[in-house]
N, C-alpha and C positions, 0 to 999 in steps of 0.2 A: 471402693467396694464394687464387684461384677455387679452388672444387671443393675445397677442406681436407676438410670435413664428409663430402662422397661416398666421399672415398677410404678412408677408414675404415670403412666399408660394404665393402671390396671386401677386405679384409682377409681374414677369415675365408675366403674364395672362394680367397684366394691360400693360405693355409696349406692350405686340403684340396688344393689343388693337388698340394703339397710333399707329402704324405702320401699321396697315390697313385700316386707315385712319379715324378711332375711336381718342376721348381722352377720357374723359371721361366714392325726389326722389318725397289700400290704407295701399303702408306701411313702417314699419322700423320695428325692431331686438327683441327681444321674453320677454315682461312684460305680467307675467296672469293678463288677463282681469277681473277684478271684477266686481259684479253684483252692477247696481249702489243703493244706499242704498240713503234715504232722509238724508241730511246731519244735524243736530241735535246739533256740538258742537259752541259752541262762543268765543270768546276770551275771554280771565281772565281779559284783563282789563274793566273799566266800560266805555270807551271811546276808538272810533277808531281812528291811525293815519292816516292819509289821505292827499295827499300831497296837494299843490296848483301849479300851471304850474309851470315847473321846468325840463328844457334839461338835461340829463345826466351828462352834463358837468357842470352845475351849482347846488348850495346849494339849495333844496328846502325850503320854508315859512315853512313847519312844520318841528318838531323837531323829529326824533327817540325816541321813548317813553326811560323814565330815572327810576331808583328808584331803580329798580330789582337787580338779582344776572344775570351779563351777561356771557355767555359761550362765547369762540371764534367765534364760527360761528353759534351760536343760538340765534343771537341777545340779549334779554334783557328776563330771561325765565320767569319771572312772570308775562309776556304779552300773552303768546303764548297757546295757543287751545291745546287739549289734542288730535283735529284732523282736517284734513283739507280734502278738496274735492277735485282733481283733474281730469278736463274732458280733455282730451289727444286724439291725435290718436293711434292706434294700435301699440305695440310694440314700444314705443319709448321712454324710460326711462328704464334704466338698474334697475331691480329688486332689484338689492342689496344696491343703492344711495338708495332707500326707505328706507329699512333696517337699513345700517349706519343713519340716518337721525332721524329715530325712538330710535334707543341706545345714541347717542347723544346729541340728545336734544328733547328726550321721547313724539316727536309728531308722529301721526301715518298718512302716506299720503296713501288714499284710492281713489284707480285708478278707472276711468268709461271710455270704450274707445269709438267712432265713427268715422266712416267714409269715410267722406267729412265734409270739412268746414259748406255747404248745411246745412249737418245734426245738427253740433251744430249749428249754427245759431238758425234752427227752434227750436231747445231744448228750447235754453235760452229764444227765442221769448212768446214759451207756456209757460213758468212759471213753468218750470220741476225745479227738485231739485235746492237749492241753493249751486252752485259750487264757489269754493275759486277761482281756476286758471282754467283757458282754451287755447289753444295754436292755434291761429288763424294764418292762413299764410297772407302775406302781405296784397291781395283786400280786406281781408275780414275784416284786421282792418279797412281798410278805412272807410268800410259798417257801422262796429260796432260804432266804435269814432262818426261818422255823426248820428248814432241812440242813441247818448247819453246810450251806452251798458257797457262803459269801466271803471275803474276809473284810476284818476292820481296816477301817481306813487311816495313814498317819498325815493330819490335817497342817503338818510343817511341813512334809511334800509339798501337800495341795493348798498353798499358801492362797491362791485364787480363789478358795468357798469365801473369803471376805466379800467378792462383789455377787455372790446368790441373793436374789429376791428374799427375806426372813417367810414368805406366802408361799415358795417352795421346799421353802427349809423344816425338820420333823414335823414332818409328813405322817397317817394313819400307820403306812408302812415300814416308814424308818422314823419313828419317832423320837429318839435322841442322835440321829445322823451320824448314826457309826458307819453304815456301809455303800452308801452311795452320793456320785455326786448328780446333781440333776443336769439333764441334759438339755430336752425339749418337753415343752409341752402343747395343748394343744385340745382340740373339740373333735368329734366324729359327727356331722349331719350330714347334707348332700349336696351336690354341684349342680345346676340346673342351667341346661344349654337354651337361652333366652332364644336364639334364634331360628328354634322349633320350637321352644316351651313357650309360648308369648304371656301365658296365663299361667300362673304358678303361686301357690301361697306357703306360708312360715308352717306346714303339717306334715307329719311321716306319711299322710294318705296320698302326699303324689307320689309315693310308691308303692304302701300296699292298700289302693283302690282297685278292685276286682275288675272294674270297668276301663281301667284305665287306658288314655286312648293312645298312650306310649308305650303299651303291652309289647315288650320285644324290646324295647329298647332303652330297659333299665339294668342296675349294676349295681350287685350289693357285697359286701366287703368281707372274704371267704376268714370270719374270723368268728369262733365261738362265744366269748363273751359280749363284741359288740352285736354280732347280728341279731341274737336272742336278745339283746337289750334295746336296739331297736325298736325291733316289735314287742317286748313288753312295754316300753315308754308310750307305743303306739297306743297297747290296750287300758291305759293309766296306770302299769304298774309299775314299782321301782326294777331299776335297772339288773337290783341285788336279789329281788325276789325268789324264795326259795318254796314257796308253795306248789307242791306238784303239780293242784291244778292250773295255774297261771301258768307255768312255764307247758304243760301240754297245748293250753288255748296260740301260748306263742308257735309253739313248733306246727300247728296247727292249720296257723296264719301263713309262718310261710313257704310251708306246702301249698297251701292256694297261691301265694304269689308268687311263686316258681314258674309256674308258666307261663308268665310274664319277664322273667328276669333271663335276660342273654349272659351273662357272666358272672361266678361269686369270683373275686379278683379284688386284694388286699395287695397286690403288685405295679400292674399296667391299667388301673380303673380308670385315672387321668389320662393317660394315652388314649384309651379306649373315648373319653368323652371327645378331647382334641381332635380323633380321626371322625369323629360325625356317627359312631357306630352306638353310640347309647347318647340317650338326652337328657338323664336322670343318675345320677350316681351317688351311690350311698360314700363317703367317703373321707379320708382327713384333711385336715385344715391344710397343710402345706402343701398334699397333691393337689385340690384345687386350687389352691395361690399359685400353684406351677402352670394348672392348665392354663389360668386368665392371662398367664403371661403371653403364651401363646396365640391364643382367642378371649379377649375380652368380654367378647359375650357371656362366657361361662360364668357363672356369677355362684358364690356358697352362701347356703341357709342355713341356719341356727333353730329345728324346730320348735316352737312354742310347746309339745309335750316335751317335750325337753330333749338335752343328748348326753355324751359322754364329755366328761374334761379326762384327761388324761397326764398322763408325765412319765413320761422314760427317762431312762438314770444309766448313769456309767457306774460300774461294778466290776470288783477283780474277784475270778474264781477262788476258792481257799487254796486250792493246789499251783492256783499260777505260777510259773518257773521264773518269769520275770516283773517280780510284782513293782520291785522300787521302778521299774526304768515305765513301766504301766501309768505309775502313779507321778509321776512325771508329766507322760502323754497327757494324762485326765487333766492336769494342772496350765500345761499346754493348751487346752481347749480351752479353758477359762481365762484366758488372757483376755481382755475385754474385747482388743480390735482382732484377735482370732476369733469369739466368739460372735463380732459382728459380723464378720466374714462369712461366718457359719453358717447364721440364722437368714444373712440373704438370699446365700446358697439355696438352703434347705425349704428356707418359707414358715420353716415354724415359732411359734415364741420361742423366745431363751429368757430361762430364768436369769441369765446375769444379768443385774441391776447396770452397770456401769459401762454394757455394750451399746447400750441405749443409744448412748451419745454420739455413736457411728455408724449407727441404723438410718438408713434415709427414713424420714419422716413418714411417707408414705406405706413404710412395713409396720409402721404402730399402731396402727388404727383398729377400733373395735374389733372387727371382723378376726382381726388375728387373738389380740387381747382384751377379751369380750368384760365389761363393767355394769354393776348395776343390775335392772332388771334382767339382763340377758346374762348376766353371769349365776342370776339365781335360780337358772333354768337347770343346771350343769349338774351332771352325777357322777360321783369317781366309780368307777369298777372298781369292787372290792373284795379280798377273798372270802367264801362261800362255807368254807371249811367244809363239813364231811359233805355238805351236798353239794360240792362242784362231780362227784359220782353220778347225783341225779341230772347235774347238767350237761355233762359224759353224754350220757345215755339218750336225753334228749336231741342232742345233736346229731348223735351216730343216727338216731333213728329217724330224722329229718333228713341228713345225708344220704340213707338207705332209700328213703320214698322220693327221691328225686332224681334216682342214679349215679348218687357221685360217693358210694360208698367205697 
């Protein structure tokens, strides 16, 4: 596995963490971004497999397509696209799984990256490119699945949901695991550069303290549900909080801490702590497991009001044009020592139980896969139903008094 050796280096960084009262992610770990191209290829067969409801744990009604010359982990190759579309977030796929993936089983996976959930959403909404996979984090399948967006999964494709953790398997949002497989999961708190911050405690107030004497050189994560959950977690509310006035006291909050804050940045926030430019960063588990790589000083906290747990999922559009050679790919990632691969890469949990065994030791540790009382800290984002409008609005209107409308 890359990077074995580094991470052992970061070790120690992560246990001073734990010990000062830390344990323990728009982004994760360095795939070029390609330019998204109109996707053109189809699958070779004259007919899609397409599952019918079907839990992970059970056989689905369709069959894995039959006939072909099947590779080990290429499923059946006279079924599969010479390419596939993949809409990801930023850096989150090790360049080289594409590569192996393409020598293998000579399909070519062409990355388009975005933002925030937000933004694919609306992609797929206008009828932009037709993409094979998109990797939704948990609300947003809910959103998707209720908009008739997603398709069912056929779980004799993706013969690899055998080594899924059962802790990420139905889930609030896919709760009989028709339409996704899990990818990463993971915490949002914050990175704190020890070698300006010497004094720092397990509270969201080292970032929004009014007084703070690192005014200017904090960075919070340009994302609507986490940021307002932040600072509601801040103010003791839930993260899901739908009360108007709670969510105005948030928007509120970080209008006052705006003046303080150099960057909303859910992209380069790790970079930005790395280059010495912010000493505070609101941000995900695996961007900061990158920066420490880097500078060990930089050390992630877990706040004691709590933070976000999360989980991104791989999903195929309903209209995907190459769903079987798709669902392949997804199956592909779950190989256990491609998914250890992955999760070194990337820095985040993998739900697969069986990659474990090829994780250097040093990637296990709390901080990544938080237990206990720090795991009973943890809040899913979850959907809002009709008042994700009111939280529309609050954003926009936060956005507006700070100039970044």
């Amino acid at each position: 596995m890359k990077r074995i050796l580094i991470y052992t280096i970061i070790v120690a960084s992560l246990i001073l963490a734990a010990c000062g009262g830390a344990t323990e992610t728009t982004t994760q770990p360095v795939a070029t971004e390609v330019e998204a191209t109109e996707p053109a290829a189809t699958e070779a067969s004259a007919t899609e497999s397409q599952a019918t409801e079907s839990p992970a744990t059970e056989s689905p009604a369709t069959e894995a397509p039959t006939g072909g010359e099947t590779a080990e982990r290429c499923g059946d190759t006279s079924q599969l696209a010479e390419e596939i579309f993949l809409y990801n977030w930023s850096d989150y796929l090790d360049p080289a799984i594409k590569e192996q993936f393409a020598t293998e089983c000579g399909v070519t996976v062409t990355e388009t990256n975005y933002d925030s959930n937000e933004t694919m959403l609306a992609t797929l909404q206008a009828g932009g490119a037709d993409y094979d996979i998109v990797v939704p984090s948990d609300y947003m399948v809910q959103i998707m699945v209720d908009e008739g967006m997603l398709m069912e999964l056929d779980y004799d494709v993706i013969s690899n949901m055998q080594h899924i953790d059962e802790v990420n398997l139905n889930t609030y949002f896919d709760p009989d695991q028709k339409y996704t497989v899990p990818y990463f999961w993971g915490t949002s708190g914050f990175a704190v550069d020890t070698s300006v911050v010497t004094d720092y405690t397990d509270s969201w107030s080292m970032l929004f303290d009014p007084d703070s004497p690192y005014c200017g050189q904090i960075s919070m994560l340009d994302d609507q549900r986490e940021t307002l959950g932040a600072a509601l977690m801040y103010l003791g509310y839930s993260i899901n909080d739908t009360d108007p006035a709670h969510l105005e006291e948030a928007k509120n909050l970080l209008i006052e801490q705006s003046a303080c804050v150099k960057a909303y940045d859910s992209e380069t926030n790790g970079d930005l702590i790395v280059a010495g430019e912010t000493a505070l960063a609101h941000i995900w588990t695996g961007a900061a497991i990158l920066a420490s790589l880097e500078r060990p000083e930089i050390v992630y906290v877990i706040p004691k009001e709590g933070t976000t747990i999360w989980q991104d999922n791989m999903a195929i559009p309903v209209n995907a044009p190459n769903a079987y050679t798709a669902m392949v790919f997804l199956n592909y990632l779950q190989d256990p020592e491609i998914a250890a691969q992955n999760a070194e890469y990337v820095g985040y949990a993998t739900p697969n139980k069986a990659a474990k065994d090829f994780i250097d030791p040093s990637m296990l540790s709390e901080t990544i896969y938080p237990t206990g009382e720090v795991a009973s800290r943890l809040q899913w984002i979850e959907d809002v139903g009709d008042a994700l409008e009111l939280y529309d609005r609050v954003w926009t209107e936060f956005k507006a008094a700070i100039g970044q409308q």
